[in-house]
N, C-alpha and C positions, 0 to 999 in steps of 0.2 A: 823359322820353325820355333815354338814355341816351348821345346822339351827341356829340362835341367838335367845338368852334367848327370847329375845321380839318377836320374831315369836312363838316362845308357849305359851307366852301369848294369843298371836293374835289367834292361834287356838283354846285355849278354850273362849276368851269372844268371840268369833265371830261367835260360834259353831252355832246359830241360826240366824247370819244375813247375808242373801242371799245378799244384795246388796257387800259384800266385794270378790275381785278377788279369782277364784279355786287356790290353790295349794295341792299337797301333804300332808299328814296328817305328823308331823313332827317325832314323835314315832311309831305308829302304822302300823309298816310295816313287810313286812317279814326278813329272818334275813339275806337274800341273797341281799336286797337291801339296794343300795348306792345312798342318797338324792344328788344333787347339793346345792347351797349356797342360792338357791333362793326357794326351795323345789318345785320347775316346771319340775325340771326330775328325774327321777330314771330309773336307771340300777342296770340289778343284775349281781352280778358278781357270777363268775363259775358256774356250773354245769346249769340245766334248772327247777330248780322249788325252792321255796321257793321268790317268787320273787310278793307280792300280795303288794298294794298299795291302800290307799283309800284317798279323798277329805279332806280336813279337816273341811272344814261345809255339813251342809244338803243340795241339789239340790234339786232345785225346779223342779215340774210336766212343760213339756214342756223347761226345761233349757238347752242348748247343751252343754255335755261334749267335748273339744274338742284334737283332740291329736295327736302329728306328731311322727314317728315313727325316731328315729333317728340313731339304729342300729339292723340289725340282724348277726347273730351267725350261721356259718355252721353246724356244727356236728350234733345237736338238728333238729329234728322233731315238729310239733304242734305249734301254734302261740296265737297270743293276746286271753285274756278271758275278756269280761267287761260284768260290768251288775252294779247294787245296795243293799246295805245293809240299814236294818232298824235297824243293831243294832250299837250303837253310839264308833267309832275307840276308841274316847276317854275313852270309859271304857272296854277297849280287854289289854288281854293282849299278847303284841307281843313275848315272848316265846311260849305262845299255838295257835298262829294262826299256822293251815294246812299248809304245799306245795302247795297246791293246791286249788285254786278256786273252779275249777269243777272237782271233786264231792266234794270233801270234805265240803270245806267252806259250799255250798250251804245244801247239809244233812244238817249241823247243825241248820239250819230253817235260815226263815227271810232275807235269800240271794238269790237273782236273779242273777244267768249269764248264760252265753253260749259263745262258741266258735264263734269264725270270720273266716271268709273264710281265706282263705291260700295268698289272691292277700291284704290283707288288713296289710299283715307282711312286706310289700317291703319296704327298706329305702326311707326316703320321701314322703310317702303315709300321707297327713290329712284325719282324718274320725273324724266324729263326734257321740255321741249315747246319746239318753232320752228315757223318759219313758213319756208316755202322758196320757189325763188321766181316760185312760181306765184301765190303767196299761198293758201296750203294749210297748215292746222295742225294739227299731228302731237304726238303725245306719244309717251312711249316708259317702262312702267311696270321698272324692276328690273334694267337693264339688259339684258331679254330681245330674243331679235332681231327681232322682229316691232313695224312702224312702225307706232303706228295713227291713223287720221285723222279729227281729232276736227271742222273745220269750213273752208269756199272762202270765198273773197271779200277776203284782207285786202290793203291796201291797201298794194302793196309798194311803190311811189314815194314814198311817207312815211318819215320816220324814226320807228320803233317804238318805243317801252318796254314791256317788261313787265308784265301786271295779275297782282294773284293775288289770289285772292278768299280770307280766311280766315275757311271761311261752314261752319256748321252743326254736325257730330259733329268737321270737323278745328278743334282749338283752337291750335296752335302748329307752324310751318313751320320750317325753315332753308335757304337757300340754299346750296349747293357748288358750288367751284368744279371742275368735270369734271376737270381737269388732276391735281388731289392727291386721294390715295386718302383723304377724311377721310367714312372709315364712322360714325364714333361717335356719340356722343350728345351734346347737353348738360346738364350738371345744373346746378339751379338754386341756387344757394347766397345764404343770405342775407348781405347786404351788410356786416353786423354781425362775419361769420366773417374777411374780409377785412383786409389792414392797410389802417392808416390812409390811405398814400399812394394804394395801388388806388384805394380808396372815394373821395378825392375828386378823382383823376384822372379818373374817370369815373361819376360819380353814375348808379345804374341807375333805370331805370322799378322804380316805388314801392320797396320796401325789398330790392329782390336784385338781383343783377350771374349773367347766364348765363357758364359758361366752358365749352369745348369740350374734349371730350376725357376727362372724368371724371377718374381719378388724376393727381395731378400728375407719378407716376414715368413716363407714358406718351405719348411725342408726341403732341400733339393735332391732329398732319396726317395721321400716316402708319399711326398705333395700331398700331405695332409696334415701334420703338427706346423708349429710353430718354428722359425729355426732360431732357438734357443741357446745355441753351444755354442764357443768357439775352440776352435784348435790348437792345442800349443806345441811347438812355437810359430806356428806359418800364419795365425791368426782369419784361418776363414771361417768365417761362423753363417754359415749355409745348410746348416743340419741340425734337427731337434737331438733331445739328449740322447731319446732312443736309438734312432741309425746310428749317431756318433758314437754311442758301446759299440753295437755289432760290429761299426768300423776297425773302432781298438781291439775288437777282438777277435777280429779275424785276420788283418794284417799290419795294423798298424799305421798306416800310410793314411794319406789326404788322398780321398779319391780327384781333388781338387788338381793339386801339385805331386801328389807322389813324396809331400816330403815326412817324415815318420814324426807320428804323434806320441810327445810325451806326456799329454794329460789334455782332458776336457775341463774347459770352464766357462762358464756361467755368460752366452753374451751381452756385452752392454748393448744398451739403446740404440748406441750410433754404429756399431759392427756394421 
């Protein structure tokens, strides 16, 4: 798994503060899935289940989860499962989580999901899904205006996380943050391509590191400047200057690594 020490920190002090960006819960997963370095995607590799995923704080009533699909898998039948759980990833433990979301997970109480239509598994497809606060959960496929309402009952006096089931023909999710336009893709490069300090800055699941954004000339927030900045000290320079402000200024962190920006500068040629 490809998370650094100081992202699990960040997962448990931050378990309760809504204002810090979604990712991936950095342990609490199924045993089929494989984090990115940024813990924003997961894919499970082989077979179609064992593949469950959850937030790593509590979502807020009304908060959109948001998620781009960025592979499906022929052979497999059945697609995406989300919904929420009230019971806290951080104290599961991930040898006894199910296969399966639905039914499993959900039996065991305190779990709300259900199944997504079949059009919602297409590669490239953003949907979004909350809970409001009736406790009614809603998804919203492509940013079409039409809310649809996928199941009652969840339990809004709880604090919520996230479930995502990465079950069947979908083989690999990403999270977005709603706020920054990051339409693109990620590709997967082998860890080999990489310099040296990347690679053991952040050792990927088995032998690749995902990066966002594809070409390096292309900010990998906005995919439309140039990516012009680099970060200091982690050195990724994946972002024009403009994202890389909003980034420093809204938390500070590499949406890259998670590791905290002490200043922007200028990238060179070969970044």
């Amino acid at each position: 798994m490809g998370c650094s020490v100081s992202q699990l920190h960040d997962a448990a002090s931050s378990a309760g503060d809504a204002a810090q960006p979604l990712f991936f819960h950095p342990l609490s997963h199924g045993s089929k899935v494989l984090l990115d370095e940024s813990c924003s995607v997961a894919e499970r590799a082989g077979t179609f289940h064992d593949g469950i995923v959850f937030t790593q704080r509590p979502v807020r009533l009304q908060e959109r989860v948001t998620l781009k699909i960025l592979k499906k898998e022929a052979p497999w039948h059945g697609g995406l499962r989300v919904g929420f759980t009230a019971t806290d990833p951080s104290k599961m433990e991930p040898a006894l989580l199910p296969p399966f979301v639905c039914p499993d997970l959900v039996l065991q109480g305190e779990t709300w999901a259900a199944v997504l239509p079949d059009e919602c598994g297409e590669e490239g497809t953003v949907l979004s899904f909350w809970v409001d606060r009736r406790g009614r959960l809603f998804y919203r496929r492509n940013q079409k205006a039409r809310d649809v309402l996928l199941l009652k009952g969840v339990a809004v006096a709880a604090r919520l996380w996230a479930v995502i089931d990465v079950y069947g023909c979908t083989k690999a999710v990403q999270l977005l943050d709603p706020t920054w336009p990051r339409g693109g893709t990620c590709e997967l490069i082998p860890a080999s391509r990489l310099s040296p300090p990347a690679t053991r800055r952040a050792p990927a699941c088995r032998d690749y590191l995902y990066l966002p954004g594809g070409p390096a000339e292309e900010c990998a927030i906005c995919l439309s400047h140039e990516a012009s900045a680099r970060l200091h000290p982690c050195g990724h320079a994946s972002f024009c200057h403009c994202c890389a402000q909003k980034v420093f200024r809204s938390n500070a962190q590499c949406p890259m690594c998670r590791q905290q920006i002490q200043d922007i500068l200028q990238a060179s040629p070969e970044a």
